[in-house]
C-alpha positions as CSV (number, residue, x, y, z in Angstrom):
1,X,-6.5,30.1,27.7
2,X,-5.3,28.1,24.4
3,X,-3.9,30.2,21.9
4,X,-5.1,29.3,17.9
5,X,-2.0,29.5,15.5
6,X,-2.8,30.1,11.9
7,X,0.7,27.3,11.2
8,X,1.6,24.5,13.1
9,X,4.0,22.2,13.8
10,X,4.4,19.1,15.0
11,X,0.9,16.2,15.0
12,X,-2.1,17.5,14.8
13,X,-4.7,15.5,16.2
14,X,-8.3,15.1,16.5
15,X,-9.5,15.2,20.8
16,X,-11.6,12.7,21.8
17,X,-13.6,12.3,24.7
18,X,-12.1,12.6,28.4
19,X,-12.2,10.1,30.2
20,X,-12.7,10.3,34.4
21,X,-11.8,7.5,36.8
22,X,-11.5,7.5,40.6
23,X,-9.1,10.9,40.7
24,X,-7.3,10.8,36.8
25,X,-8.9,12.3,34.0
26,X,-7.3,11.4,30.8
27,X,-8.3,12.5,26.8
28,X,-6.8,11.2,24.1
29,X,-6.5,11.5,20.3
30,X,-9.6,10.2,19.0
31,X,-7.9,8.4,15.7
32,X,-4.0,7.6,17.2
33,X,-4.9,7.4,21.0
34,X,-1.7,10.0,21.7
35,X,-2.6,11.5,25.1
36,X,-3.8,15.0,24.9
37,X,-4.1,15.7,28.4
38,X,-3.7,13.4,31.7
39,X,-4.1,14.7,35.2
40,X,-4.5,13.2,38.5
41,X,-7.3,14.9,40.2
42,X,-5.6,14.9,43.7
43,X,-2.9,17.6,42.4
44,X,-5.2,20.0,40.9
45,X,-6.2,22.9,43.1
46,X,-8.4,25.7,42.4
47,X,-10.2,29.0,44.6
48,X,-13.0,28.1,46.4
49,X,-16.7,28.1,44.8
50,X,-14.5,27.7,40.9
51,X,-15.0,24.2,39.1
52,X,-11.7,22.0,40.4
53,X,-11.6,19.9,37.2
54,X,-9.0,21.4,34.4
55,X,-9.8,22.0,31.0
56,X,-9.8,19.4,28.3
57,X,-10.0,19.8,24.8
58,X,-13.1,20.0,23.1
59,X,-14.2,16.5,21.9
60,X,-13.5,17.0,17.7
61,X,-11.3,19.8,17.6
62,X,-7.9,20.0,16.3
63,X,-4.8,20.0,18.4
64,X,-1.1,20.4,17.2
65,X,1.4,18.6,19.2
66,X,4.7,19.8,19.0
67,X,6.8,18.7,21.8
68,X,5.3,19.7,25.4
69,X,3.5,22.9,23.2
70,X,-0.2,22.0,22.5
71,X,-2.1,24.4,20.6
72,X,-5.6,24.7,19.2
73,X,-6.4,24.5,15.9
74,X,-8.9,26.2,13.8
75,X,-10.6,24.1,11.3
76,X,-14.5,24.6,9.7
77,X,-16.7,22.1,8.7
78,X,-15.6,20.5,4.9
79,X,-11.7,22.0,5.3
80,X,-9.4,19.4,3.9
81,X,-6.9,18.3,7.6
82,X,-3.5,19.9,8.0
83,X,-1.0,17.6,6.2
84,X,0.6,17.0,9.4
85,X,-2.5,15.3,10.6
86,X,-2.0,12.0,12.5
87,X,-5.0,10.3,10.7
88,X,-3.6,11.2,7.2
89,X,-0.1,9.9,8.6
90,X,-1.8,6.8,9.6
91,X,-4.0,6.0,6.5
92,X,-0.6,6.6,4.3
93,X,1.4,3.9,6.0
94,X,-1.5,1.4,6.1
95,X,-1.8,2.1,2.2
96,X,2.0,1.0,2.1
97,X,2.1,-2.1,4.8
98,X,2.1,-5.4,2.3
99,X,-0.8,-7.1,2.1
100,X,-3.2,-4.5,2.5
101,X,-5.4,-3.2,-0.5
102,X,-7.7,-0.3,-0.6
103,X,-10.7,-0.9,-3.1
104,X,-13.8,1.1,-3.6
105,X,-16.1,-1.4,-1.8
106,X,-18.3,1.1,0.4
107,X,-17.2,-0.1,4.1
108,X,-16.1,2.4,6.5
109,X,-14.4,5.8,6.0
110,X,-10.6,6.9,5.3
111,X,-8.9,9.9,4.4
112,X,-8.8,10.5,0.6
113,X,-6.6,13.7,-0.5
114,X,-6.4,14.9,3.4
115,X,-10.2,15.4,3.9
116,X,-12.5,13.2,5.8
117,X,-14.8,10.9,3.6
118,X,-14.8,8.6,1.5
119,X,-15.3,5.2,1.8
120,X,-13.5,2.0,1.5
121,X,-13.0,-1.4,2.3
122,X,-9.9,-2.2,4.0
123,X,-9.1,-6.4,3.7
C-alpha cells in the first residue's frame, strides 16, 4: 500500500517501465534514470497461490523521492509538475550549460513553465 501525500519533498519523478532479467527486476525514472525500485527476485517470498513479483510503480505516475521514503504522487492530466520535478531540474540546467540554445524550432518536447509541452530544438 503506497500512501499519496498532498506536499512532497525531496525529487519527484516520472516511473518508467520495469524492467525483468533472469531474477532482478529494476524500474527507473523515465526522464533522469534514478532507480525507483530494484529487487532481486531470489529474495522476494510470498504465501502460496499470491503473485511472487513485488509491486512496481505504475509506468507514468509521479513518485517523490525523499531519502529511502518514496511516495506516490497525485497528478491529472494537463497539471503543471511539482517544482521539485527532476525533468524541470534537468531542463533548467541544460538551459544554463554554455553553448546550448533553446529556439522555437519545432523538434522534440521540453518543459516550459513546469508543464509538459512545448516544443523546441535543442542544438
Amino acid at each position: 500500500m503506497t500512501a499519496t501525500f498532498p506536499r512532497h519533498a525531496g525529487v519527484v519523478h516520472i516511473a518508467g517501465l520495469d524492467v525483468e532479467i533472469g531474477t532482478l527486476l529494476r524500474q527507473r525514472c523515465a526522464w533522469c534514470g534514478e532507480i525507483l525500485a530494484d529487487y532481486d527476485l531470489r529474495n522476494v517470498a510470498a504465501p502460496i497461490g499470491q503473485d511472487p513479483r513485488p509491486a512496481t510503480w505504475p509506468v507514468g505516475g509521479l513518485v517523490a523521492v525523499d531519502g529511502n521514503l518514496k511516495t506516490a504522487v497525485e497528478h491529472h492530466a494537463g497539471d503543471p509538475l511539482p517544482a521539485n520535478a527532476c525533468l524541470d531540474r534537468d531542463a533548467k540546467q541544460l538551459t544554463k550549460k554554455p553553448g546550448n540554445h533553446i529556439d522555437g524550432t519545432v523538434h522534440g518536447t521540453v518543459v516550459q513553465a513546469g508543464r509538459i509541452g512545448g516544443t523546441v530544438h535543442i542544438r
